[in-house]
C-alpha positions in Angstrom: -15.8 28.3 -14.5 -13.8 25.5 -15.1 -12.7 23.9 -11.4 -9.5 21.9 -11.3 -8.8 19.5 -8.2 -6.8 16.0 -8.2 -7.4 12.8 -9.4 -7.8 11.1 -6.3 -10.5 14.3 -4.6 -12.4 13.8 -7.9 -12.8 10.2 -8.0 -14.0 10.3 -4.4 -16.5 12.3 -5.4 -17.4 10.4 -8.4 -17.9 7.7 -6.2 -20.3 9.4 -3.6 -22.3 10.6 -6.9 -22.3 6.8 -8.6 -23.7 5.2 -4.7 -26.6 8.4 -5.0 -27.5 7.4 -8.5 -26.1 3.6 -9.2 -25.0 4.3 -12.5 -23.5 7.1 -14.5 -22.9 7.8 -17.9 -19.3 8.9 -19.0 -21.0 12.0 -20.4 -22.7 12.7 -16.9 -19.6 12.2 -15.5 -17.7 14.7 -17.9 -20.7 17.3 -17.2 -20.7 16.8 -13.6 -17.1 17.6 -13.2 -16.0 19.4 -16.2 -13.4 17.4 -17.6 -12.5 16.4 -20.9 -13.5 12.5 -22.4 -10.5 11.5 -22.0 -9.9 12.2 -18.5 -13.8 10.6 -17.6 -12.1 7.3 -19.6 -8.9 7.4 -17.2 -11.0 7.7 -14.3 -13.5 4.9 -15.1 -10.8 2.4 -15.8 -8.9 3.5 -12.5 -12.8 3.1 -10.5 -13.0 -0.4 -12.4 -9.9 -1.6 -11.6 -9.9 -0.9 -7.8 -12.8 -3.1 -7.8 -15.2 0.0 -7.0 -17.4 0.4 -10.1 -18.4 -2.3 -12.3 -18.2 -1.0 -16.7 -21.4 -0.7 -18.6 -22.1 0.6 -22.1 -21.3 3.9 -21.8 -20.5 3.9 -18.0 -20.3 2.7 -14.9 -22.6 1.2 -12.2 -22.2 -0.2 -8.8 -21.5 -3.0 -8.1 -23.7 -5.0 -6.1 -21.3 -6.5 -3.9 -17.5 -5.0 -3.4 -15.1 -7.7 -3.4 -11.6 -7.2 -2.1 -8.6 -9.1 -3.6 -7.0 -11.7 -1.7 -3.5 -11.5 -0.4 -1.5 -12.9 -3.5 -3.9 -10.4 -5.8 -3.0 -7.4 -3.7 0.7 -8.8 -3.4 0.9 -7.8 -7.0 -0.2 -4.2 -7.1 1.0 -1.2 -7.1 4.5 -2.3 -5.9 6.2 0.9 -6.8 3.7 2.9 -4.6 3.9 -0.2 -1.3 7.9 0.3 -1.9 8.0 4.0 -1.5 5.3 4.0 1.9 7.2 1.1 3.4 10.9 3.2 3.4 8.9 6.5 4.6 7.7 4.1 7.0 10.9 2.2 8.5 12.6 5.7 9.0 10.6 5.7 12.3 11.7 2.5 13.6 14.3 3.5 16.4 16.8 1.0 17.8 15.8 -1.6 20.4 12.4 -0.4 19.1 9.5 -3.7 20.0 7.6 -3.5 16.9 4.0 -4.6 14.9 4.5 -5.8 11.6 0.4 -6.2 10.4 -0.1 -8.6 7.3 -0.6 -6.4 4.6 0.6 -6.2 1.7 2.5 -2.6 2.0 3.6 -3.4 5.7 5.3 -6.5 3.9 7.7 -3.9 2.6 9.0 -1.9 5.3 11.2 -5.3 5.9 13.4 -4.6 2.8 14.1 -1.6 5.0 14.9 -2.4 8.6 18.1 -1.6 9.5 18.0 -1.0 13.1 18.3 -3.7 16.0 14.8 -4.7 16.9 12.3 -6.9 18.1 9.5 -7.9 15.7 6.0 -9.5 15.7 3.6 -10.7 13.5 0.7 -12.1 12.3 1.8 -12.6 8.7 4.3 -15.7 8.1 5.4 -14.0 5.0 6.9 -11.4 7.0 8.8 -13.3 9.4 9.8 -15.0 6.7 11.3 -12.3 4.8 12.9 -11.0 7.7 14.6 -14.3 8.9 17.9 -13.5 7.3 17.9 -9.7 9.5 20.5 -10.6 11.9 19.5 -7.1 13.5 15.5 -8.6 14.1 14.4 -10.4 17.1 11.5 -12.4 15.6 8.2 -13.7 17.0 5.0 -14.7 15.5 1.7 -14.9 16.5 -0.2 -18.3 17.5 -3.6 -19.3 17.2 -6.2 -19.7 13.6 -4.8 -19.5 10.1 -6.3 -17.5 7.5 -5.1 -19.0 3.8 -6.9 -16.6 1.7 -5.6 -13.3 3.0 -2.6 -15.4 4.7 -2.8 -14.0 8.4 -2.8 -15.6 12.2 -6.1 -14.4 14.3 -8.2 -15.4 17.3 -8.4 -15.7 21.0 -4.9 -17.6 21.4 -3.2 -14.1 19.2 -5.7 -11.8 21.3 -4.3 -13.2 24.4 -1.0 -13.3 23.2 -1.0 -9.5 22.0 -3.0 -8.4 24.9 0.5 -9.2 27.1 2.6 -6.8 24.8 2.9 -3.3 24.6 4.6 -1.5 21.5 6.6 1.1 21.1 5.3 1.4 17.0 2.5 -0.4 15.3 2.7 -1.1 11.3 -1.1 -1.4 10.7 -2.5 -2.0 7.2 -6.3 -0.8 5.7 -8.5 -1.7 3.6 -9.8 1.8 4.3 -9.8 5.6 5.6 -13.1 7.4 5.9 -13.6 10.5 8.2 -14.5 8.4 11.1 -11.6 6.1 11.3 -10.2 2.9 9.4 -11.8 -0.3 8.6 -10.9 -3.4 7.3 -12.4 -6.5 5.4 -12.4 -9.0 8.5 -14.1 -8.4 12.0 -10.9 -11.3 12.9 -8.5 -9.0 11.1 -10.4 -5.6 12.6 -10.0 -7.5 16.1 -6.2 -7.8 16.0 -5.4 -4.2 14.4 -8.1 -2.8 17.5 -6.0 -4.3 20.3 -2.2 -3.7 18.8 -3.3 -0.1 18.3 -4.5 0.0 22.0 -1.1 -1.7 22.9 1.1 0.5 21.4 2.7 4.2 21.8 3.1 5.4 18.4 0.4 4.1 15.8 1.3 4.5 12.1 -1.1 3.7 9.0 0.0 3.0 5.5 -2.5 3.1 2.7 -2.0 3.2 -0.5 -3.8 5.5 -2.7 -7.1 3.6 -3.4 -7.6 3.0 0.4 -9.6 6.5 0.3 -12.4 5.4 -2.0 -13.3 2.0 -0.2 -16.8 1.9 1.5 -16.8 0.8 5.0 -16.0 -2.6 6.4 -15.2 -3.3 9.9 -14.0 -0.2 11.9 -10.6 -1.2 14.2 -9.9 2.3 14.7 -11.0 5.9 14.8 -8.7 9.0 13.4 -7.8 10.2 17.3 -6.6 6.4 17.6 -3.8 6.9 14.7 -0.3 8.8 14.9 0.4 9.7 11.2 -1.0 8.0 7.8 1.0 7.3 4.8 0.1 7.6 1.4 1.3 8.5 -1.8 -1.3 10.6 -3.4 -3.1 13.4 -1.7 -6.6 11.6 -0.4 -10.0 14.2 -0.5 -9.7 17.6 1.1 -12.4 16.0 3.4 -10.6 13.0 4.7 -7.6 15.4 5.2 -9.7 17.8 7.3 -10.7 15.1 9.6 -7.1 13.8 10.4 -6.2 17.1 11.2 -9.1 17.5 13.8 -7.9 13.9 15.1 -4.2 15.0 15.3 -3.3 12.3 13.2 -0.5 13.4 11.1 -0.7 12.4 7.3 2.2 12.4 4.7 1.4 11.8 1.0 4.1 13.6 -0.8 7.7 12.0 0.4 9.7 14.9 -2.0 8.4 17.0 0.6 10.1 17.6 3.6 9.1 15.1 6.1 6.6 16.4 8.4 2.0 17.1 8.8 0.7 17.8 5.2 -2.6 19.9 5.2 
């Protein structure tokens, strides 16, 4: 019986398979979920170019270490995808809403959609400084330790800072979403995105698609901690299991109607 299931479920699974064995063959992989050579290349090359599987002869193995791009890298990908997540996501900014802005990358875009009067802060010069022309934004930045390579403001100076604010939304970023909670790259980073989360009344996620196949970094919040998750490709019927047992809404198809997608 031939079993049909999405891209993104079946790379997910591909992935728990390569970190049993280390390495697979594209013909294992072919055998092991019944598709076609063509479809084993499409998902090899989409593994290898996440950064999640390293190419062999053949293949695939694991890489030894997982290396996450820097800012300016990620800055450059998928921008179609980031575009899309960040208008789904201004839609629930309400006016005279105080707002988190997080320094990602897909975050950075919900400021090309920000229409209503509110009051911003930030981590991430490059978003106050794409939103310094909003006449409808109240801006305000962080203080404290610069990071240059993934271009963010952290420490005890933005922890103390954060810890006098409480939010009506949060715009958090991930490097990750497993089905114990979120994680990120930096236990500075995961320290900022734990307290704003804490400090605010409506949490909101966005992830792009390949956010649902990273292993674990540093975990700044569980599932129950999140409101809703936004996405553009539907992530593993596992992952979407546990949101729903968190009552963390998640959205992943935005021709839909907008609403919980199970």
């Amino acid at each position: 019986m031939v079993i049909y299931m999405y891209q993104e479920e079946r790379l997910y699974q591909i992935l728990n398979l390569l970190r049993e064995r280390k390495s697979l063959s594209k013909q294992e992989i072919m055998e092991n979920f019944q598709i076609s050579r063509d479809t084993a290349r499409r998902d090899i090359i989409c593994l290898v170019n996440e950064g999640l599987a390293l190419r062999t002869h053949g293949g695939i193995t694991l890489p030894t270490i997982q290396i996450t791009p820097g800012y300016k890298e990620r800055a450059g990908l998928q921008l179609d995808k980031k575009n899309q997540i960040g208008k789904m996501a201004a839609a629930y900014i309400k006016r005279g809403s105080v707002c988190y802005l997080d320094s990602s990358t897909t975050v950075q875009y919900i400021c090309n959609y920000i229409k209503e009067k509110t009051t911003i802060y930030s981590n991430s010069i490059d978003i106050i400084e794409q939103m310094q022309d909003n006449k409808n934004a109240e801006l305000h930045i962080l203080g404290g330790k610069w990071n240059t390579e993934d271009r963010y403001i952290y420490g005890s100076e933005a922890l103390a800072m954060l810890d006098n604010i409480h939010f009506d939304i949060a715009f958090l970023g991930t490097t990750s979403v497993t089905e114990d909670g979120f994680y990120t790259c930096g236990n500075e980073d995961a320290a900022i995105k734990r307290l704003v989360a804490r400090k605010s009344l409506f949490v909101c996620v966005l992830a792009d698609s390949g956010k649902f196949l990273f292993q674990p970094s540093f975990k700044f919040a569980k599932l129950n901690d999140v409101d809703i998750v936004l996405t553009t490709k539907m992530p593993h019927k596992s992952i979407i299991t546990a949101l729903a047992k968190a009552n963390c809404s998640l959205i992943w198809n935005f021709n839909e109607a907008k609403g919980d997608k199970d």
